[in-house]
C-alpha positions, 0 to 999 in steps of 0.5 A: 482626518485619515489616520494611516497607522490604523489603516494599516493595522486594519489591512494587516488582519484580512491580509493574514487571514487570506493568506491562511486560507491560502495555505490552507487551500494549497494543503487541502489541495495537495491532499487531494493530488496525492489521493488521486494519484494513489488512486490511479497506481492502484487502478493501474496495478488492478489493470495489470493484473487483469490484463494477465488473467485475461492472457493467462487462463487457467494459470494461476502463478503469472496473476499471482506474481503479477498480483505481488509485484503491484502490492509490494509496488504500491505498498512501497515494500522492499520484497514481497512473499504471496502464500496460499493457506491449506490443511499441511500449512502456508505455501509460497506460491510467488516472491518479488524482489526477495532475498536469495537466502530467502528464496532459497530456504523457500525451495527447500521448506515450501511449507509454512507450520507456524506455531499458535504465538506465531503471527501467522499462527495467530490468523489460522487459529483465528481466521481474522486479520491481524491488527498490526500488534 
């Protein structure tokens, strides 16, 4: 005799089991398509800067800017600042998108002295990256 209250019951568990696996597929496969289209801006952005080394040689400021116009993209950073460390400080070599006060301090005090406790102080002092603290 057929019993329809455990076939149900006996449906329901593969039924949820499968639709978690699908779920879990659906995840893993939007993961996946992020990771690839993550590594696609960035080949895109390594492409570009190539391209302007190539059309630029010698010239170090159009591979810098083009350099700092894909981080700040792919960082999703609202502006971006490149320096150049040497024996009398940082020097900004290009800016992105920076505010104009910014730039304006910047043409007027090319030169970056931070002090020890400064952040980048601290990677002068230590010749290592810092960790985000």
């Amino acid at each position: 005799m057929d019993h329809p209250g455990r076939t149900q019951k006996s449906q329901a568990a593969p039924e949820k089991e499968l639709k978690a696996y699908a779920c879990e597929l659906e995840q893993k496969l939007e993961s996946r398509t992020r990771e690839l289209a993550e590594a696609l801006e960035r080949q895109a952005a390594t492409s570009d800067v190539l391209r302007v080394i190539s059309s630029s040689p010698g010239e170090l400021r159009p591979v810098f800017e083009a350099m700092l116009a894909n981080a700040t993209r792919l960082c999703e950073a609202k502006f971006g600042s490149l320096l150049l460390y040497d024996d009398r400080g940082f020097r900004v070599v290009a800016l992105h998108d920076a505010p104009p006060a910014y730039v304006e301090l910047r043409q007027r005090e090319p030169f970056i002295r931070p002090r020890l406790e400064h952040p980048l102080g601290r990677i002068t002092n230590t010749k290592q990256v810092l960790d985000g603290q």
